[in-house]
C-alpha positions as CSV (number, residue, x, y, z in Angstrom):
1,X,-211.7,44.5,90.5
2,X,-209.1,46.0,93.2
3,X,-207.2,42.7,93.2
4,X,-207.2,43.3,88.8
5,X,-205.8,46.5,89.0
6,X,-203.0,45.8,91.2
7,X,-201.9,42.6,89.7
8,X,-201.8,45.1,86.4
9,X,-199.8,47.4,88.4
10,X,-201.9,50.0,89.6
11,X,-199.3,50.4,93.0
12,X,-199.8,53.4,94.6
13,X,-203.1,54.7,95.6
14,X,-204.1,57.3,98.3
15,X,-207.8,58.1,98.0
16,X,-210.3,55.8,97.0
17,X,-214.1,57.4,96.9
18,X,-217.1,55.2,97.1
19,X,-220.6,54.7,98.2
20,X,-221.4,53.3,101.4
21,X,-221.6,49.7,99.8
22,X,-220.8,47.7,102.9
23,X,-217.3,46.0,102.7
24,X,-216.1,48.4,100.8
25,X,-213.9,50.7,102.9
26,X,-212.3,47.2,104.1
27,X,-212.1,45.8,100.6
28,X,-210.3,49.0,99.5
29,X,-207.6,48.7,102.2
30,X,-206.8,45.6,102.0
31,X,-205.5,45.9,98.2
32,X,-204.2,49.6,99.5
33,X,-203.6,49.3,102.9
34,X,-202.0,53.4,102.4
35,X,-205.0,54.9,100.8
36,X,-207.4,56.8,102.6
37,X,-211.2,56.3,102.3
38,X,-213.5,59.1,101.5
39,X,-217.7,58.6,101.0
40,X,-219.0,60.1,97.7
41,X,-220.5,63.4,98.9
42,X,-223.2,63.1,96.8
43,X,-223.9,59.7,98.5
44,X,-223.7,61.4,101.7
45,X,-226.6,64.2,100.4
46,X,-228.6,61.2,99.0
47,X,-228.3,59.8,102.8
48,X,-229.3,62.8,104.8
49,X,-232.2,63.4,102.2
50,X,-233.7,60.3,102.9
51,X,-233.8,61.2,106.5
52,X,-235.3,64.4,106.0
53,X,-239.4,65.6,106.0
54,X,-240.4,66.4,102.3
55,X,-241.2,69.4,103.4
56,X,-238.3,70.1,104.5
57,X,-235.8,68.9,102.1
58,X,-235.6,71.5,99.8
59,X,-234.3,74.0,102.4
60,X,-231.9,71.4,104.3
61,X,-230.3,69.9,100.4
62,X,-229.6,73.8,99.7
63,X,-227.4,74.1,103.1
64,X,-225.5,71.4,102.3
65,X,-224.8,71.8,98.5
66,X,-221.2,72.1,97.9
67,X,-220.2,75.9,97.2
């Protein structure tokens, strides 16, 4: 899909935002060796919920919410 959009003419990118699929990051940057690489915060959330008590998930998802 990267490879599609460049031979179309899609140049110039700086940020590309993903999920953690793996191969990604290097995927990206080898099309756009310029851009920068940022995980999807809400994948990020998702991560850090999965490693967190039920109990306790609530309270820790509510510190890290975006503001």
């Amino acid at each position: 899909m990267l490879r599609s959009l460049y031979e179309r003419g899609l140049q110039e990118v700086l940020l590309i935002v993903s999920d953690g699929l793996t191969g990604i990051r290097d995927a990206c940057l080898n099309i756009y060796p310029k851009a920068d690489h940022q995980t999807c915060w809400v994948h990020i959330q998702r991560n850090i919920a999965k490693l967190v008590r039920a109990k306790d998930r609530k309270e820790i998802m509510d510190i890290i919410q975006i503001k």
